[in-house]
N, CA, C and O atoms as a GROMACS GRO file, in nm:
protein
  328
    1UNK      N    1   0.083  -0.117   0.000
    1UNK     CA    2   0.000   0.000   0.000
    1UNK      C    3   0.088   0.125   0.000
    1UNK      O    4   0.206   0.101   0.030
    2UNK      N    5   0.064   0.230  -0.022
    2UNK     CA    6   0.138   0.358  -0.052
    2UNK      C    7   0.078   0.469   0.031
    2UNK      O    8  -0.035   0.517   0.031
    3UNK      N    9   0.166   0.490   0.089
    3UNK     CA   10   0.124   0.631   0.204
    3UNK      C   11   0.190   0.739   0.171
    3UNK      O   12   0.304   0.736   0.125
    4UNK      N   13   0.122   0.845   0.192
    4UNK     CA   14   0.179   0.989   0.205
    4UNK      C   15   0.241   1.008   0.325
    4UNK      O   16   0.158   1.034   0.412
    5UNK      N   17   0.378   1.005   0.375
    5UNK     CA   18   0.467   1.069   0.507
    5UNK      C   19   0.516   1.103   0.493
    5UNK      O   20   0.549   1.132   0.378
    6UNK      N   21   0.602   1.151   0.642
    6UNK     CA   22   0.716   1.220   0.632
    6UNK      C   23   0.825   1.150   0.605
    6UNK      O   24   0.826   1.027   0.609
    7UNK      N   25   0.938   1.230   0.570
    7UNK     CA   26   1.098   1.132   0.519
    7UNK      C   27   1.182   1.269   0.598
    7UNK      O   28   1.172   1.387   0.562
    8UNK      N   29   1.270   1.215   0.718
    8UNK     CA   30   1.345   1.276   0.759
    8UNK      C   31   1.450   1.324   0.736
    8UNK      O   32   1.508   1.234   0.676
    9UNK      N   33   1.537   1.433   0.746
    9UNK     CA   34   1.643   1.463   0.678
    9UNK      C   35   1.716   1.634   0.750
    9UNK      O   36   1.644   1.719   0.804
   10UNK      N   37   1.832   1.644   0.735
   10UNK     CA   38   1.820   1.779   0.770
   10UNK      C   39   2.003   1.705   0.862
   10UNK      O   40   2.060   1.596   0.847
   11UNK      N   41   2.031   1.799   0.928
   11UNK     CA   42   2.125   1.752   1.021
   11UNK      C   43   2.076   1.748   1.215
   11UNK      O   44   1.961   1.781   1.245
   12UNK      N   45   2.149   1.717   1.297
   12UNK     CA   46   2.110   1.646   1.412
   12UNK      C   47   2.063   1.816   1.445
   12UNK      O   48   2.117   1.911   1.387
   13UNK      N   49   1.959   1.831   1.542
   13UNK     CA   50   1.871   1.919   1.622
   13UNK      C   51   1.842   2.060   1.484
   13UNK      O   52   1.817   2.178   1.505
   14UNK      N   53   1.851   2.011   1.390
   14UNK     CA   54   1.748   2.104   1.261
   14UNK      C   55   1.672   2.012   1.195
   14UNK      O   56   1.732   1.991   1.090
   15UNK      N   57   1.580   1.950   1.198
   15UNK     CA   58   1.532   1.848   1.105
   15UNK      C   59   1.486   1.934   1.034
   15UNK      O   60   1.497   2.054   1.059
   16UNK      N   61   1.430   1.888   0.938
   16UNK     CA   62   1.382   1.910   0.792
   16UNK      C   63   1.322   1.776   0.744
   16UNK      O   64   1.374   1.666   0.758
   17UNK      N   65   1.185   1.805   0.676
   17UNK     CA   66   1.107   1.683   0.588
   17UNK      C   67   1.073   1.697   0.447
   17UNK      O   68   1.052   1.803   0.387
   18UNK      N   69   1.070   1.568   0.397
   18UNK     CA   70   1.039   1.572   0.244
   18UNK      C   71   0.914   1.491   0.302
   18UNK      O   72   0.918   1.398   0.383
   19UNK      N   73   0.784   1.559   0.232
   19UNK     CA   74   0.674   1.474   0.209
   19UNK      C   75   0.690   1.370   0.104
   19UNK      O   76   0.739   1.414  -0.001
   20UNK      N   77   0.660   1.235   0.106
   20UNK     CA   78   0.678   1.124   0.019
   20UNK      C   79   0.539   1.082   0.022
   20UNK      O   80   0.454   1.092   0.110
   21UNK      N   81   0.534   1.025  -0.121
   21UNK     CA   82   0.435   0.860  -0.144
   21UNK      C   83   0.546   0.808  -0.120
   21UNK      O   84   0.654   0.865  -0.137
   22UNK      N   85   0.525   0.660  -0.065
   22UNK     CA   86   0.630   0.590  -0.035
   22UNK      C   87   0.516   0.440  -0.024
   22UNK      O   88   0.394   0.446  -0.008
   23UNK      N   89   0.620   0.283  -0.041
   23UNK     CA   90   0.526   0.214  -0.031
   23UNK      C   91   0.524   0.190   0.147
   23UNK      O   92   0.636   0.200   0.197
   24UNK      N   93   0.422   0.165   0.235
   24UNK     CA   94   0.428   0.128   0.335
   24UNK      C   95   0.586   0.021   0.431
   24UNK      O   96   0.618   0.020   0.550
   25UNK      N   97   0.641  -0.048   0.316
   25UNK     CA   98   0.694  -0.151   0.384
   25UNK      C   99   0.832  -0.081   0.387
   25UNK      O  100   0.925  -0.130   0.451
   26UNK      N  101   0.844   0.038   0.315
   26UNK     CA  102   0.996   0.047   0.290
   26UNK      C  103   1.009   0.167   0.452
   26UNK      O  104   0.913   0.216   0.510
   27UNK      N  105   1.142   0.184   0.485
   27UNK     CA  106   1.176   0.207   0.613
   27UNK      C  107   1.172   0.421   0.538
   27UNK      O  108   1.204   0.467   0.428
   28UNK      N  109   1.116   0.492   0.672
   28UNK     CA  110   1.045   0.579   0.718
   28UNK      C  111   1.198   0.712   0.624
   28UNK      O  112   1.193   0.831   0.592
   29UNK      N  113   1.262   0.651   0.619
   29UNK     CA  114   1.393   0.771   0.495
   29UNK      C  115   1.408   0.699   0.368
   29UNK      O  116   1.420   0.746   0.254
   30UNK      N  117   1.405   0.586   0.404
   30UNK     CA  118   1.442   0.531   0.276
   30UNK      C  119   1.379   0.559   0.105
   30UNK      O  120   1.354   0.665   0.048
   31UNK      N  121   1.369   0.415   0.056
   31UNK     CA  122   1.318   0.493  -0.072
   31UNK      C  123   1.178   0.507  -0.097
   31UNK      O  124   1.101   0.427  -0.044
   32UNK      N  125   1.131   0.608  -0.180
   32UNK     CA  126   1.037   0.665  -0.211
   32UNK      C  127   0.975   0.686  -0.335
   32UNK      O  128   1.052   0.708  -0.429
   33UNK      N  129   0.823   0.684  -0.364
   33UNK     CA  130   0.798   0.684  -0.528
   33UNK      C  131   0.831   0.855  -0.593
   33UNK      O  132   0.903   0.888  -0.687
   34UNK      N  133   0.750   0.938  -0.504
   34UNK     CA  134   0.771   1.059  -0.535
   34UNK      C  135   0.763   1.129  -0.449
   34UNK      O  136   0.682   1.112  -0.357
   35UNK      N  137   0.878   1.270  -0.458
   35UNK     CA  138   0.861   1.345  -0.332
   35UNK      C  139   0.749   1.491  -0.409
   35UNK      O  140   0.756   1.568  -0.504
   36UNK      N  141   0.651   1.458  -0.289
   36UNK     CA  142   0.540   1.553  -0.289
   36UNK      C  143   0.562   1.714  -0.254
   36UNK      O  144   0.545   1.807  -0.332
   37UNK      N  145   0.604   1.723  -0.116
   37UNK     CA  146   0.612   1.863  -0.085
   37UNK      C  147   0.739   1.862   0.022
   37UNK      O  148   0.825   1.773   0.022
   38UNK      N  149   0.738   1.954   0.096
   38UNK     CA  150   0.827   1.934   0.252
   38UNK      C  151   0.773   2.024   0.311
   38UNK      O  152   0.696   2.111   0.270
   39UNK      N  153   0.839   1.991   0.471
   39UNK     CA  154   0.809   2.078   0.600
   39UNK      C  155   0.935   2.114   0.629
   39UNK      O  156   1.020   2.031   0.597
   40UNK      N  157   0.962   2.187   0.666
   40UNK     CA  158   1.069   2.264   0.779
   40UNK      C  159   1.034   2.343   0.913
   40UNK      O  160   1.048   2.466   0.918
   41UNK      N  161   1.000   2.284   0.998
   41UNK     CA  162   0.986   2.314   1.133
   41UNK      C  163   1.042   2.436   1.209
   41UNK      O  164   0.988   2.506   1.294
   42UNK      N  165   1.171   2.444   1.152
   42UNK     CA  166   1.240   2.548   1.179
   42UNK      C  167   1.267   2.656   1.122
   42UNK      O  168   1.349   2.730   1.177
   43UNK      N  169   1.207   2.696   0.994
   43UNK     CA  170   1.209   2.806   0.887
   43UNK      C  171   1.192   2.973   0.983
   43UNK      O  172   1.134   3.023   1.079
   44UNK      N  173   1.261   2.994   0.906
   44UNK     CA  174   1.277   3.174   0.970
   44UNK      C  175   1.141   3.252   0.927
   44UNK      O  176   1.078   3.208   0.831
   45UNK      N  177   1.114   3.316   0.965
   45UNK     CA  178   1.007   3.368   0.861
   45UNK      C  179   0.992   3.426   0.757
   45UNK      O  180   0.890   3.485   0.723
   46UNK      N  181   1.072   3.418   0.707
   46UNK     CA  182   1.112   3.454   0.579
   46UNK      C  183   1.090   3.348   0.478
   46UNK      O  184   1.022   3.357   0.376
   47UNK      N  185   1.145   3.266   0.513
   47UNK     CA  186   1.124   3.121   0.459
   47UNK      C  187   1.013   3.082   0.476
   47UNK      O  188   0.970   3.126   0.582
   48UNK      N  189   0.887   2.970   0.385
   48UNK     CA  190   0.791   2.933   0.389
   48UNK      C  191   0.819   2.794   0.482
   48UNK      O  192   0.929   2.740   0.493
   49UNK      N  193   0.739   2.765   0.522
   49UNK     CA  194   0.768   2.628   0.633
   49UNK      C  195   0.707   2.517   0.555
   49UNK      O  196   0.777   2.418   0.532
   50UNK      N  197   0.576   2.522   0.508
   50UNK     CA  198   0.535   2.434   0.434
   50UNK      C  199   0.510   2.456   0.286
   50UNK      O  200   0.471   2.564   0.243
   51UNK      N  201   0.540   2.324   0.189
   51UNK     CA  202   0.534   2.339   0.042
   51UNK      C  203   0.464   2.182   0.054
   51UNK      O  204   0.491   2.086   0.126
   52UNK      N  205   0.347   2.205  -0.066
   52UNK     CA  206   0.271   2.118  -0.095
   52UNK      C  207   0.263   2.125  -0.218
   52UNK      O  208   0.269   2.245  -0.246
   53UNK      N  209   0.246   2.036  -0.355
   53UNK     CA  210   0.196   1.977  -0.454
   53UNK      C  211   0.116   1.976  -0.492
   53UNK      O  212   0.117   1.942  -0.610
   54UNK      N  213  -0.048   2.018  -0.418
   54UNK     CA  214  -0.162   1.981  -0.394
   54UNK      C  215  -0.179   1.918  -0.536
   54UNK      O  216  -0.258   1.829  -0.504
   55UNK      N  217  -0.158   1.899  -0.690
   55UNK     CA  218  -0.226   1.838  -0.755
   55UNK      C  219  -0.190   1.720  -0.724
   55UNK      O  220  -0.281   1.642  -0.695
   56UNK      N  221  -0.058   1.672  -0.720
   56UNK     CA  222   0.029   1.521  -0.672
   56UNK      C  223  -0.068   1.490  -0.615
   56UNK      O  224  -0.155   1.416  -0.662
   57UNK      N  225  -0.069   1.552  -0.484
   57UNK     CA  226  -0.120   1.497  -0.404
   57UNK      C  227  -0.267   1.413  -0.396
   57UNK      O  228  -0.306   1.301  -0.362
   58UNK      N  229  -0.316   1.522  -0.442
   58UNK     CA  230  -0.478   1.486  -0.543
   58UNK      C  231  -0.462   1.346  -0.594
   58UNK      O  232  -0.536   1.253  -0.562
   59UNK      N  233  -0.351   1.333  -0.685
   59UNK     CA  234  -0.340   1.208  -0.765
   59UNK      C  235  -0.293   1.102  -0.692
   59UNK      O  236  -0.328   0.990  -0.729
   60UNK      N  237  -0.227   1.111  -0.602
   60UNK     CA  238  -0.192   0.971  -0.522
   60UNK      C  239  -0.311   0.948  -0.408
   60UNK      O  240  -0.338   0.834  -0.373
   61UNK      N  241  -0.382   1.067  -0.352
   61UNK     CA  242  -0.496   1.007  -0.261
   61UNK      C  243  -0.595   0.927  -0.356
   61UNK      O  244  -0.641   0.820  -0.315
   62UNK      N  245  -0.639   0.989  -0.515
   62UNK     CA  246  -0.717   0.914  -0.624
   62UNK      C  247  -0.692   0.808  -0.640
   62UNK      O  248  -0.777   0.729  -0.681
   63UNK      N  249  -0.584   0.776  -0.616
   63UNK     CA  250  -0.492   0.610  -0.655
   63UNK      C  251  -0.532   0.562  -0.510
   63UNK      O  252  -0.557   0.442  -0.526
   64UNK      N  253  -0.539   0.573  -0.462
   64UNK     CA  254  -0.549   0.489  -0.314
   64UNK      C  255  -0.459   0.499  -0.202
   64UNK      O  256  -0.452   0.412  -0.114
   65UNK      N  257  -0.376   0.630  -0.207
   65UNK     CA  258  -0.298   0.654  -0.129
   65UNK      C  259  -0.303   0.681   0.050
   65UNK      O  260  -0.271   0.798   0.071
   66UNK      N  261  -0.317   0.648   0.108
   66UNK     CA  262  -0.336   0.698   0.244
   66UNK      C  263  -0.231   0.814   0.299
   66UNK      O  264  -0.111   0.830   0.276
   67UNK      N  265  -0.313   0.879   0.369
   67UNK     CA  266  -0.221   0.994   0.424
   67UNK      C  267  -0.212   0.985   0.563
   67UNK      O  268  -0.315   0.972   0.630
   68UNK      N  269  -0.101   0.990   0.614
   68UNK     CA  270  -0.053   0.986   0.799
   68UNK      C  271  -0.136   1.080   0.862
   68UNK      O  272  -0.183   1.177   0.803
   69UNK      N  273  -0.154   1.058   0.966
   69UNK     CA  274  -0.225   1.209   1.057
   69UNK      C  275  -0.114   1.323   1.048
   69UNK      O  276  -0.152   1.440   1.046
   70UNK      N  277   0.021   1.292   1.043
   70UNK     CA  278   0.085   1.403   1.048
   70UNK      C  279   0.118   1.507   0.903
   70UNK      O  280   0.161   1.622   0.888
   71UNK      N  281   0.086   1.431   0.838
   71UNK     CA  282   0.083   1.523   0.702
   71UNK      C  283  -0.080   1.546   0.686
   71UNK      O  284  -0.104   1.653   0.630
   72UNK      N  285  -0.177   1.484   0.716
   72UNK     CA  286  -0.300   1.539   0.714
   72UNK      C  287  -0.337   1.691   0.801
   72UNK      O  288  -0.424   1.777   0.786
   73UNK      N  289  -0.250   1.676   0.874
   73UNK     CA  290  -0.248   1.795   0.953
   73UNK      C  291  -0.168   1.928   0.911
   73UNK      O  292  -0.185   2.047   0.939
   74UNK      N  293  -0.085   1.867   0.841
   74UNK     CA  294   0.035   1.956   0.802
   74UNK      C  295  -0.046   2.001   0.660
   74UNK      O  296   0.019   2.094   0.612
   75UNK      N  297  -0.163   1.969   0.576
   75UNK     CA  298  -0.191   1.961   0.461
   75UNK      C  299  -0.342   2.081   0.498
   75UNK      O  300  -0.395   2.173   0.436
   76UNK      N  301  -0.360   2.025   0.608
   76UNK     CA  302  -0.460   2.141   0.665
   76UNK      C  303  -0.462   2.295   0.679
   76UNK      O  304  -0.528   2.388   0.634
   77UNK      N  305  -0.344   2.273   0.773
   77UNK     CA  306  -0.269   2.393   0.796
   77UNK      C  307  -0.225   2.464   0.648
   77UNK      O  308  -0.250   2.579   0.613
   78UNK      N  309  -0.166   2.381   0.585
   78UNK     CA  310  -0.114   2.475   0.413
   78UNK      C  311  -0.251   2.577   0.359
   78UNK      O  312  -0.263   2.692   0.316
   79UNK      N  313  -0.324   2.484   0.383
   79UNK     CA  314  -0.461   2.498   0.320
   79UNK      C  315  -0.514   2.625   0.389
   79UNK      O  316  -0.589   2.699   0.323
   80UNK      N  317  -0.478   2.662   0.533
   80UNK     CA  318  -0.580   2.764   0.565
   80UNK      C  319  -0.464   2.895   0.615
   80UNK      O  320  -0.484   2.976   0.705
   81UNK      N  321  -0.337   2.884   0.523
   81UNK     CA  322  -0.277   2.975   0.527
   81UNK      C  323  -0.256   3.022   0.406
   81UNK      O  324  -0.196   3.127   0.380
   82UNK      N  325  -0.299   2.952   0.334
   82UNK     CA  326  -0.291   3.019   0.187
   82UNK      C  327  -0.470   3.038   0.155
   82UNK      O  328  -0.509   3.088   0.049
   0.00000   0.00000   0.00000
């Protein structure tokens, strides 16, 4: 099955995320079908914190994609700041 999550990355106490489809079984950085959007937790304000795809995204929930609570949340939030 194929989920929408997070993929960790960044160096130790700055993380940084790439939103992925990814298939369920493969391990939580590893590999991935396509990277969708990212988060950065720590963005200045200057910098945007979240970037989304929304059509991707569209197309992999159409396919049967499931989305984590934590990017459902994070997809929310995009949504009611733009």
């Amino acid at each position: 099955m194929v989920v929408i999550r997070l993929a960790r990355g960044g160096a130790k106490k700055r993380p940084f995320f790439n939103i992925v489809a990814a298939d369920k079984r493969d391990r939580r950085d590893g590999r991935f079908i396509e990277r969708v959007g990212y988060y950065n937790p720590v963005a200045s304000e200057k910098e945007q914190a979240i970037v989304i795809n929304a059509e991707r995204l569209q197309h992999w929930i159409s396919n049967g994609a499931k989305v984590s609570d934590t990017v459902a949340r994070l997809v929310k939030q995009s949504a009611k700041a733009a």
